[in-house]
VMD Tcl script that draws the C-alpha trace (Angstrom):
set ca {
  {-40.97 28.44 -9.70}
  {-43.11 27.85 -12.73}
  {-45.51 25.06 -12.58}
  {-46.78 22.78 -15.42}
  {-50.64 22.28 -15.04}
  {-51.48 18.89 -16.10}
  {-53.86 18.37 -18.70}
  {-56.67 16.20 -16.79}
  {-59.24 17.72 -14.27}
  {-57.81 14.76 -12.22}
  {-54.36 16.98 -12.31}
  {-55.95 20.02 -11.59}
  {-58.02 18.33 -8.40}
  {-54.52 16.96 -7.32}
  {-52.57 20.55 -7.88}
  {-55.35 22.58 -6.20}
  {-55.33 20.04 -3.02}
  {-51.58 20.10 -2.69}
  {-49.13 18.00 -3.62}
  {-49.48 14.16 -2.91}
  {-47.50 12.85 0.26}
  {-46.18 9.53 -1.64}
  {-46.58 7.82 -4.84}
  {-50.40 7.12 -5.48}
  {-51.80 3.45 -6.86}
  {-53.89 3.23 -9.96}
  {-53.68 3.24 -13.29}
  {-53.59 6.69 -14.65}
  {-50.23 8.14 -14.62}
  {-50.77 11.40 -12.60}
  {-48.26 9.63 -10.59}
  {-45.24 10.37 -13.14}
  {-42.25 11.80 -11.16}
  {-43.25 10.53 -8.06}
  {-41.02 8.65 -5.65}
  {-41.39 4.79 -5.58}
  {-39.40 1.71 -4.54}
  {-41.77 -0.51 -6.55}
  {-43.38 -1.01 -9.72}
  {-46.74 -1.49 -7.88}
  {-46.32 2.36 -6.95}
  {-46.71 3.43 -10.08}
  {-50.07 2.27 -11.90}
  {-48.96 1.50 -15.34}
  {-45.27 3.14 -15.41}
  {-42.77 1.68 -13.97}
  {-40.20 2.38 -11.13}
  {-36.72 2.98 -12.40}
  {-34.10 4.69 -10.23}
  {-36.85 5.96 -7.26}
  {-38.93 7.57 -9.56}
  {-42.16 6.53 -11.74}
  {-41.95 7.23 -15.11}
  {-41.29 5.05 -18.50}
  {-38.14 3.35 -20.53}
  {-37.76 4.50 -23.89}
  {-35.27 5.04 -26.64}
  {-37.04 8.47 -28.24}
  {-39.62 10.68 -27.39}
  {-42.04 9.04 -28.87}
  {-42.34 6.53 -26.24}
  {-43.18 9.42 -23.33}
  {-46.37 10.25 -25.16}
  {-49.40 10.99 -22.77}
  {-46.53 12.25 -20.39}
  {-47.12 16.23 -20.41}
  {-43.16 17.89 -20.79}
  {-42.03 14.47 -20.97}
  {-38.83 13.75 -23.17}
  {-36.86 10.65 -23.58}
  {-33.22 11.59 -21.84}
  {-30.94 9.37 -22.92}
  {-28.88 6.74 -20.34}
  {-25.66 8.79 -20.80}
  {-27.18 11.82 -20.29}
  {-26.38 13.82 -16.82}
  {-29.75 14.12 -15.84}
  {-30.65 10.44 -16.21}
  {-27.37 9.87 -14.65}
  {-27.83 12.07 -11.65}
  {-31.36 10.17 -11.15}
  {-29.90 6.96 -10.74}
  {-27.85 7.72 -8.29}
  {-24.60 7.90 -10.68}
  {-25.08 5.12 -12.43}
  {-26.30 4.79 -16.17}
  {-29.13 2.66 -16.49}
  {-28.36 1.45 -20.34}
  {-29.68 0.64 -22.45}
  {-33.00 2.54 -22.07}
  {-33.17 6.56 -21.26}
  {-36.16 7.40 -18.54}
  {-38.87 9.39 -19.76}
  {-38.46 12.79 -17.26}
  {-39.57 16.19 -17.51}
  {-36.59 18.82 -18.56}
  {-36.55 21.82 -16.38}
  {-33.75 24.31 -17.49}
  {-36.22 26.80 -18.52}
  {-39.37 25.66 -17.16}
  {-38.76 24.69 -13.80}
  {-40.39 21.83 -11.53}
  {-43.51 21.22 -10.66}
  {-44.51 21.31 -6.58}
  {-42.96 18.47 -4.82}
  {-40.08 18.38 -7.47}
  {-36.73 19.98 -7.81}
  {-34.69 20.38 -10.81}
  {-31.13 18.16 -11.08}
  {-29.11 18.10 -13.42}
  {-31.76 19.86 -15.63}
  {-34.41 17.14 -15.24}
  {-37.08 16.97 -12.22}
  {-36.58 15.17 -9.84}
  {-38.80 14.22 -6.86}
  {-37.91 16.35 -3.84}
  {-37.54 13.12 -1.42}
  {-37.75 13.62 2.23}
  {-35.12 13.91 4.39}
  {-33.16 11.01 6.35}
  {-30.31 13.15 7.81}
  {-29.95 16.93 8.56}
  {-26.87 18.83 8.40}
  {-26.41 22.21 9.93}
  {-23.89 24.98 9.22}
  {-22.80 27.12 12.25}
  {-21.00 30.42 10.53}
  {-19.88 31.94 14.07}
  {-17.92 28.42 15.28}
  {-14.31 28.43 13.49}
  {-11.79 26.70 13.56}
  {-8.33 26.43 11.40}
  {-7.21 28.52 8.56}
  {-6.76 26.85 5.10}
  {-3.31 27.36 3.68}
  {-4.61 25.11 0.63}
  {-4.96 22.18 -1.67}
  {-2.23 20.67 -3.48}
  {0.07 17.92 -4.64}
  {3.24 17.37 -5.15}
  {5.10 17.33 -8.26}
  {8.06 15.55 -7.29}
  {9.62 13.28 -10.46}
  {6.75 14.64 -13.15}
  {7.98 18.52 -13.78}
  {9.48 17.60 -17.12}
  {6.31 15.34 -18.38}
  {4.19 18.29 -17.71}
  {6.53 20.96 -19.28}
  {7.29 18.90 -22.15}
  {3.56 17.41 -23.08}
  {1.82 18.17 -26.63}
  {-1.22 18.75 -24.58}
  {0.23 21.26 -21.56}
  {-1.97 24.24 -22.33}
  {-5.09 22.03 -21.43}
  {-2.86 19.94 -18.94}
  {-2.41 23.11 -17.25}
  {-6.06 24.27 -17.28}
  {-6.59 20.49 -15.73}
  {-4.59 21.38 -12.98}
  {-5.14 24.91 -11.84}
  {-8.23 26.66 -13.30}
  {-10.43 23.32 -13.25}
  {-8.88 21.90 -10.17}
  {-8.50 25.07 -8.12}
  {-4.71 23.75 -7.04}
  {-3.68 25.94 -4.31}
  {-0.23 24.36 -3.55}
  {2.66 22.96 -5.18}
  {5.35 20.75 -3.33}
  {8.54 20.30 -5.31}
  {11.22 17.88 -4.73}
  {14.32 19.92 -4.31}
  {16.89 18.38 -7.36}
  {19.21 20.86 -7.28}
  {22.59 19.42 -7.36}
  {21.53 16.24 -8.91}
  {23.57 15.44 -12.17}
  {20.70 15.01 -15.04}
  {17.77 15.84 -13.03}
  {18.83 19.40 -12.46}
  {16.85 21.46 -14.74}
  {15.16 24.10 -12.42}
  {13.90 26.08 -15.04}
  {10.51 23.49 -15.59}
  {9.46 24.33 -11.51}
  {9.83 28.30 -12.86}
  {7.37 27.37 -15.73}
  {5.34 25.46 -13.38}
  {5.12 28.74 -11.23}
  {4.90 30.91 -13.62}
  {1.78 29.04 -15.37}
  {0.11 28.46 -12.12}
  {0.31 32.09 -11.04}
  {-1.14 33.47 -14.16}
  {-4.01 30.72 -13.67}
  {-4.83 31.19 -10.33}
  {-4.72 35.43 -10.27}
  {-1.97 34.78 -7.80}
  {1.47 32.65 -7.17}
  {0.72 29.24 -5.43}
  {1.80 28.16 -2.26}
  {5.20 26.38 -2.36}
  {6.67 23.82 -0.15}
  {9.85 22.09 -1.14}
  {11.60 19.44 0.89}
  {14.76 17.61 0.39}
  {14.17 13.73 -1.15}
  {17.64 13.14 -0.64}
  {21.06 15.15 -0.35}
  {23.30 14.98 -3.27}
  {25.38 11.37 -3.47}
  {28.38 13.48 -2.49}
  {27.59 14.09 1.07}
  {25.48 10.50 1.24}
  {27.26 7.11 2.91}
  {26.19 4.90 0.72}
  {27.50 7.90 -2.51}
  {23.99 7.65 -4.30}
  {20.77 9.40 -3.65}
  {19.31 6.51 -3.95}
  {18.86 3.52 -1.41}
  {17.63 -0.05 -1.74}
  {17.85 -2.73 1.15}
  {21.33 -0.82 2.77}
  {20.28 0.41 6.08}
  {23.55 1.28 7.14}
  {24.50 3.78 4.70}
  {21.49 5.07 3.54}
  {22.19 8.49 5.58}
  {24.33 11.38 5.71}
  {27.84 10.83 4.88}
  {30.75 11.84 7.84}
  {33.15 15.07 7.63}
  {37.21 13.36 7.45}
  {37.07 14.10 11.17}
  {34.31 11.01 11.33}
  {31.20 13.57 12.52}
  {28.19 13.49 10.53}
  {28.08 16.11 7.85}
  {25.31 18.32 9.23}
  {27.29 21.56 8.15}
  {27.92 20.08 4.11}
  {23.99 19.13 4.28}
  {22.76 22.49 5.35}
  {25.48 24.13 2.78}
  {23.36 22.39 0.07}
  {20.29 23.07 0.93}
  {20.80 26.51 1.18}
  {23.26 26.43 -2.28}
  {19.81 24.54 -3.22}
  {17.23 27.39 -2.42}
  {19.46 30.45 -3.72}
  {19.54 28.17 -7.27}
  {15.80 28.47 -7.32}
  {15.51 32.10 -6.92}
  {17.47 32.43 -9.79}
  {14.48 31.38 -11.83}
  {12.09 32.63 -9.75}
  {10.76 29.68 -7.61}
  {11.11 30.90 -3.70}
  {9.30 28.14 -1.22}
  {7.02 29.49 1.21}
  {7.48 26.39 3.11}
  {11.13 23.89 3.55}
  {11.78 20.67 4.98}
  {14.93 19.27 5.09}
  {14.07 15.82 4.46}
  {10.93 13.99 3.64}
  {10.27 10.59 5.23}
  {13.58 10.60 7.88}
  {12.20 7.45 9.34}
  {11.62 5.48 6.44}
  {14.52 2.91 4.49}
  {13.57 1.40 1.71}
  {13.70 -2.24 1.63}
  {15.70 -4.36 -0.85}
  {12.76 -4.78 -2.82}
  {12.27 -0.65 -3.14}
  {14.54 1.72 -5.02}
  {13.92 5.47 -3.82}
  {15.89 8.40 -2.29}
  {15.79 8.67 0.99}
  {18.13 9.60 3.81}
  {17.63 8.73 7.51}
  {17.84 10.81 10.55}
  {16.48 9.92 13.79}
  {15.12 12.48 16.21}
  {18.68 13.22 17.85}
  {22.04 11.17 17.18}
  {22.36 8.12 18.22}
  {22.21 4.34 17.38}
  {19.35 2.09 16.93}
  {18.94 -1.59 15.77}
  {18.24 -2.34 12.45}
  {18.18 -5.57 9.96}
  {21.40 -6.11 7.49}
  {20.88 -8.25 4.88}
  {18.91 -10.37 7.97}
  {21.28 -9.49 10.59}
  {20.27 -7.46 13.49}
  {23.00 -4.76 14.22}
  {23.24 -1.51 15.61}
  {23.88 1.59 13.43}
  {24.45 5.00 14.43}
  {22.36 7.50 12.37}
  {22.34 11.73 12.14}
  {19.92 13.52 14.49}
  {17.35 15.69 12.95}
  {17.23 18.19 15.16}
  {20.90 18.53 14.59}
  {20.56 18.69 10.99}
  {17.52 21.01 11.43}
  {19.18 23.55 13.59}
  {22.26 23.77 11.22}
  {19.71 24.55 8.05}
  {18.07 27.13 9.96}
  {21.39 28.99 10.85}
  {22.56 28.29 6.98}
  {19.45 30.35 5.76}
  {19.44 33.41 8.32}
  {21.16 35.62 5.31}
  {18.90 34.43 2.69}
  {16.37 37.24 1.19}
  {13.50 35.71 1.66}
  {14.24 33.25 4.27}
  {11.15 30.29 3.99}
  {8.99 28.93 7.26}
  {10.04 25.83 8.49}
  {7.99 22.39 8.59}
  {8.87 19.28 10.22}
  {9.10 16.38 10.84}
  {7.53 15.31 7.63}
  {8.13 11.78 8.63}
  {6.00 9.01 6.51}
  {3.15 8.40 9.43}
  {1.71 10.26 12.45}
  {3.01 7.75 14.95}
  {6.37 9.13 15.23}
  {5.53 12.87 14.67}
  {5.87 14.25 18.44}
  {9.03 12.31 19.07}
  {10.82 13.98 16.61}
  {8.86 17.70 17.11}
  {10.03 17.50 20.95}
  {13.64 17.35 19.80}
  {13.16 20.41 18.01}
  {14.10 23.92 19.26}
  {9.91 25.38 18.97}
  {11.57 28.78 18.25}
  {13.24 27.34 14.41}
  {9.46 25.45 13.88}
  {7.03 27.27 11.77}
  {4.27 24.18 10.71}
  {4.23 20.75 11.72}
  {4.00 18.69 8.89}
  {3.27 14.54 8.55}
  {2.46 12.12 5.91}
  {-0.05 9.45 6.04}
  {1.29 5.99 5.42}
  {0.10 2.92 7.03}
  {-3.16 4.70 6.93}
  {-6.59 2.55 5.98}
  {-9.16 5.37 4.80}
  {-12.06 3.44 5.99}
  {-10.78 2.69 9.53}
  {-8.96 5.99 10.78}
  {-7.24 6.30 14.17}
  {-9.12 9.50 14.98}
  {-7.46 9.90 18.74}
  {-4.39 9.45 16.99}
  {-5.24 12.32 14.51}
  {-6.80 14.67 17.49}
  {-3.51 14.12 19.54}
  {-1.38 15.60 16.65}
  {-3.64 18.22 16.18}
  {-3.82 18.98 20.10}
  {0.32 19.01 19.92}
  {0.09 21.58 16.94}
  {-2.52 23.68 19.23}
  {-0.46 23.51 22.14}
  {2.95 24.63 20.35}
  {0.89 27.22 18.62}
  {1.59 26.15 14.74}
  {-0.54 25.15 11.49}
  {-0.26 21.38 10.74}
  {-0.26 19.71 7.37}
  {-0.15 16.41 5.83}
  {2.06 17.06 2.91}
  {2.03 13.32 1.46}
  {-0.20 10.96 0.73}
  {-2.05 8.85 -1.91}
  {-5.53 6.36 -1.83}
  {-8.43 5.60 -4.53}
  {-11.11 8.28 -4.69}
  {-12.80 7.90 -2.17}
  {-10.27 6.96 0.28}
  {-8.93 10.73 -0.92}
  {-12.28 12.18 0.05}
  {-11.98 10.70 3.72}
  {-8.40 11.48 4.53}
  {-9.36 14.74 3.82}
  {-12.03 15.19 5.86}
  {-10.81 13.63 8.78}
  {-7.44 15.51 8.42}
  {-9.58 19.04 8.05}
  {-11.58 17.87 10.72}
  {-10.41 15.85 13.09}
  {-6.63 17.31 13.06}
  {-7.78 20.36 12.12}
  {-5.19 20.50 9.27}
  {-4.72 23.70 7.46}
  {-3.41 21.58 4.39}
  {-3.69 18.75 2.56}
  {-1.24 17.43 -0.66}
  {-1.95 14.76 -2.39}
  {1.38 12.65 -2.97}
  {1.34 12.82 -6.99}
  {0.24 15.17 -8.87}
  {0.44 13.19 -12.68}
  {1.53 9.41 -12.59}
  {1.31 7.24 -15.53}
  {-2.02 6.44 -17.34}
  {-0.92 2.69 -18.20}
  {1.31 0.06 -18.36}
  {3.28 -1.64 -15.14}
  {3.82 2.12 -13.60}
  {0.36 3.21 -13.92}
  {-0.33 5.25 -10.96}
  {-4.70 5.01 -10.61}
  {-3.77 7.09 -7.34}
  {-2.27 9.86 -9.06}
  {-4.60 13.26 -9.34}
  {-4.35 12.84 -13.29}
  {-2.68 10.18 -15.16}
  {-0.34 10.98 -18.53}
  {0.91 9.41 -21.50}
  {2.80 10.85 -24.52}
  {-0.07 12.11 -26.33}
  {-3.19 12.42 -23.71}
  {-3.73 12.89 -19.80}
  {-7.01 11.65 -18.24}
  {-8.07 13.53 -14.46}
  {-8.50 10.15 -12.39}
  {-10.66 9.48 -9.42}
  {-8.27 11.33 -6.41}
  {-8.60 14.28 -8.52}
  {-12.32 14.61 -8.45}
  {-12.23 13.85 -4.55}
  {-9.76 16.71 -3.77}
  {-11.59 19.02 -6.53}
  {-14.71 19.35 -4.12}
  {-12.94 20.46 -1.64}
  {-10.28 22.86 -4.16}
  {-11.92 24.58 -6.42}
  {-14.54 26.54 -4.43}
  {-12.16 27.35 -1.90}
  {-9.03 29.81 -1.77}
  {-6.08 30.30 1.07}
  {-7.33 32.38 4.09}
  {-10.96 30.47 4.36}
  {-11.34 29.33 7.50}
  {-13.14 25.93 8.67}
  {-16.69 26.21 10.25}
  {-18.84 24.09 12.23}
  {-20.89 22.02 9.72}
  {-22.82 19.27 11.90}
  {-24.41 15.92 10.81}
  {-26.93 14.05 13.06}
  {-25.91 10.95 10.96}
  {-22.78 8.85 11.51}
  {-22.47 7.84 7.92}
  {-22.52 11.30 6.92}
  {-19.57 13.12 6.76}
  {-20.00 17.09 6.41}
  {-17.30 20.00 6.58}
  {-17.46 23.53 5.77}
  {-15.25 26.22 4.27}
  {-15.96 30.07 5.05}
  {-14.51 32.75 2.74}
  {-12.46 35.74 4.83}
  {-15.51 38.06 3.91}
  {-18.16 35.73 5.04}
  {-19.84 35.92 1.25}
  {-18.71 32.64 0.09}
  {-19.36 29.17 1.64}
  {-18.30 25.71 0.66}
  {-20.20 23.03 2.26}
  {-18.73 19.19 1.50}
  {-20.73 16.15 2.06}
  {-19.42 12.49 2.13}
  {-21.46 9.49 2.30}
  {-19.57 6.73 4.18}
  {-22.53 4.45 4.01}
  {-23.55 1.30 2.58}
  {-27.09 3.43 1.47}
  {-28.03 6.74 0.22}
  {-29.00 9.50 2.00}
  {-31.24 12.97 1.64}
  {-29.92 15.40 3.61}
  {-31.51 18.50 4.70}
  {-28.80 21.61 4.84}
  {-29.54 24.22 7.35}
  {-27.56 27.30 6.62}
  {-27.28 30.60 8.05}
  {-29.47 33.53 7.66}
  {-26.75 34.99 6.30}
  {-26.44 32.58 3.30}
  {-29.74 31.75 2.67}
  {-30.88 32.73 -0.70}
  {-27.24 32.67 -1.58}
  {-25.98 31.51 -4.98}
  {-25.56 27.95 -5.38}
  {-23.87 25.35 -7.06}
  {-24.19 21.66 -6.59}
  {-21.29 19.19 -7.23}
  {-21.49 15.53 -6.86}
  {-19.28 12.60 -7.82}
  {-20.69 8.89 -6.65}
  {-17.00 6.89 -6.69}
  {-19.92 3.78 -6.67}
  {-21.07 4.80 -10.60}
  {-20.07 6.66 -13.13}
  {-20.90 10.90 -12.01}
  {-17.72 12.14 -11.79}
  {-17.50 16.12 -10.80}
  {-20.91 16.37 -12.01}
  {-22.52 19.72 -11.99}
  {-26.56 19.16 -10.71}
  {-27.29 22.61 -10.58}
  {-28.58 24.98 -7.74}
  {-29.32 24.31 -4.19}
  {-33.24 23.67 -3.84}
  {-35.38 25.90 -2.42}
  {-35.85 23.08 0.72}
  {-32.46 22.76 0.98}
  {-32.49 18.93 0.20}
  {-29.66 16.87 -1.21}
  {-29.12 13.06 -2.36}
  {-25.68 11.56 -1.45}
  {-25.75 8.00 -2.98}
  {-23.58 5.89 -1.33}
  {-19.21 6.16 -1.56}
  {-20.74 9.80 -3.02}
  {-18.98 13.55 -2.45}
  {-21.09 16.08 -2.76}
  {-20.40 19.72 -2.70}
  {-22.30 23.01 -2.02}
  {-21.13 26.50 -3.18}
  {-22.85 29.20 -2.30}
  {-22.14 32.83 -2.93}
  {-23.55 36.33 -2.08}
}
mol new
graphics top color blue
foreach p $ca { graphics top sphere $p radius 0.5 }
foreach p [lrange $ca 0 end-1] q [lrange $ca 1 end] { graphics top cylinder $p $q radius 0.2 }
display resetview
């Protein structure tokens, strides 16, 4: 590291004793860059964003400071300094280090110095403790193909999404068979775009929204406020039409290989314990576990209604696709929270079950029901199968904690966030959507800078590794490539305060390549690159902050 000597024999004293523990008192300002909380701290500078140093609007006013220039508010160093925020309408007088380095004590941010502060939580990586297999990132696509296809901006739309966003997965809403929403040949582009972007084809998963209005009660894919009907339509014989469903789904999958798009992963219907309610219009289809009749409200009366079993339907699908060519793995029960996932699992025949799968609704971010989350991943242990959560949506940071709880907690080997593009504005604007679209311009929102710490420095086949916090607050999981020369380390602030964390990483790693990504949900750093690791290993994490670590041999 090059030093800058500073132009006083007071600075050379102070260099050639070491560097200072703290900010000093006084009135001369060899205590520039230092830490502080207060003004008093810092003779005649003042203490802006922890550090001591000056306000100013050029460099003019950072005269007397040696390598001192005027970064401007909106700049990402003077951003990353303040935690995230931008302190307008004054820049801070700090020292640029891109080519110069820091001096001792310091370490270089977002290409200013920075003072190294010490730490107030350690976080240590254990390389030989692992856990699940990613499968991957992703989102689902579901009603958006033909917005993406058909936007004046899909060449960078499409960068957005796969080389900037590392998207591992795709989930498409099987449409085959519905009457002007049957255009397959957008989910080919979709795949075709995505595997030229990523050096490989993504992951698929489809699953059925709803069957065709043929072979539904109520003769619409749709449902809204008709519990009764809003299921599987009966054979003339008055049986449930489990052979006409799994005739379309499988009529459904060999349309798709005809333009290329072949699922890795099928479900044959998303949400089976969800009806909407007469205020909600969306396709949907219920099935309970096995056949049978349960009580539900119609139009405020209570009445009993016999539904389609699931496992029934499932079994039927399974023996529909044995002469497909490339017959996809199974996932189930995909129903629209964790509570009901093992009731409908245990009706299922193990042998036709490839991944259990679950969505997250009903979930609060900040208050997750973590035994409820270890059970599920226990039962996925225990039947030997990968488990996913294939549908959800939250704010940011409420993204950046289902995550890691689902990764850690469940062990989940995926996670897909419910919509991929939603719209930027007006009464459907969808703020939980990875990136939000209009006619002429998209805009990445905050869910897709939470997921992209965890997606872009990570591929399928890395595997989860212990990566242990001694502070609550502090949220840490780690990602370890199949060759052990890549590591992604994700930290997550839960706190009400920031934190400096120490990382303590392998032999193996250190010295490693690095590259520091942080985005503080509480300001205004989104996806912000800071640089490389320091040489101490030390990190801030403002508060509702994600941080990310790559490192690389």
């Amino acid at each position: 590291m090059v030093l800058r000597f500073w132009p006083t024999l007071l600075g050379v004293l102070l260099l050639s004793c070491g560097s200072p523990s703290g900010p000093q008192s006084g009135d001369s300002h060899t205590n520039w860059l230092m830490s502080c909380q207060v003004d008093d701290q810092c003779g005649k500078l003042a203490c802006v964003c922890g550090v001591c140093t000056r306000p100013c609007t050029d460099d003019r006013a950072c005269g007397g400071l040696s390598g001192a220039s005027c970064v401007a508010p909106g700049e990402p160093g003077a951003i990353a300094q303040c935690d995230g925020n931008q302190q307008a309408p004054s820049g801070l007088c700090l020292a640029r280090c891109e080519d110069t380095g820091c001096d001792a004590g310091q370490m270089c941010v977002a290409g200013v110095c920075s003072p190294l502060l010490e730490p107030t939580a350690n976080v240590s990586v254990d390389t030989a403790a692992l856990h699940q297999v990613l499968t991957g990132f992703g989102a689902s696509v579901a009603y958006a193909e033909d917005e993406i296809t058909s936007h004046p901006r899909k060449a960078a739309l499409y960068q957005a999404i796969f080389a900037d966003l590392g998207l591992d997965e795709l989930r498409l809403r099987d449409r085959y068979g519905h009457p002007g929403d049957d255009d397959l040949s957008t989910a080919a582009e979709l795949v075709t775009v995505g595997s030229a972007s990523l050096g490989r084809a993504p992951t698929l998963f489809m699953t059925s929204w709803s069957p065709p209005a043929a072979i539904k009660a109520n003769g619409a894919t749709t449902c809204s406020g008709n519990p009764a009907t809003c299921t599987l339509a009966r054979t003339s014989a008055g049986a449930f039409d489990y052979a006409g469903f799994a005739a379309y789904l499988r009529a459904s999958l060999d349309a798709y290989a005809s333009v290329g798009v072949v699922p890795r992963y099928f479900g044959i219907q998303n949400n089976p314990d969800w009806l909407p309610s007469s205020a909600e219009s969306g396709e949907a289809c219920r099935f309970l576990p096995v056949q049978g009749t349960t009580t539900v409200a119609v139009k405020g009366t209570n009445m009993a209604v016999e539904y389609p079993g699931y496992a029934e339907a499932h079994a039927a699908t399974v023996a529909a696709f044995g002469g497909l060519a490339s017959v996809p793995q199974m996932l189930a029960p995909e129903t629209s929270d964790i509570d009901h996932v093992s009731t409908y699992v245990s009706a299922l025949d193990g042998t036709r079950l490839d991944a259990l799968a679950h969505h997250l609704y009903g979930t609060d971010p900040k208050a997750i029901d973590s035994a409820a989350l270890s059970a599920l991943g226990d039962l996925a242990q225990r039947l030997g199968k990968p488990i996913f959560q294939t549908e959800m949506h939250a704010d940011g940071f409420g993204t950046a904690l289902l995550i890691h709880y689902t990764t850690v907690v469940e062990n989940a080997s995926a996670y897909l966030q419910q919509t991929l593009t939603g719209s930027l504005s007006g009464p459907a604007a969808s703020p939980d959507a990875l990136i939000g679209l209009d006619a002429t311009t998209f805009v990445p929102q905050d869910p897709y800078h939470a997921l992209r710490h965890f997606s872009l420095h990570t591929d399928p086949g890395f595997r989860r590794v212990d990566a242990v916090s001694d502070t609550e607050s502090l949220l840490a999981s780690a990602w370890l490539s199949p060759s052990g020369d890549a590591l992604t380390l994700i930290l997550i602030n839960a706190g009400s305060s920031a934190v400096s964390a120490k990382i303590e990483l392998p032999a193996a790693l250190m010295g490693a390549a690095s590259q520091v990504t942080r985005t503080a949900f509480a300001g205004v750093e989104r996806s912000a690159p800071l640089g490389s690791l320091s040489p101490e290993g030390v990190l801030n994490v403002p508060s509702r902050a994600v941080v990310s670590v790559a490192l690389s041999r």
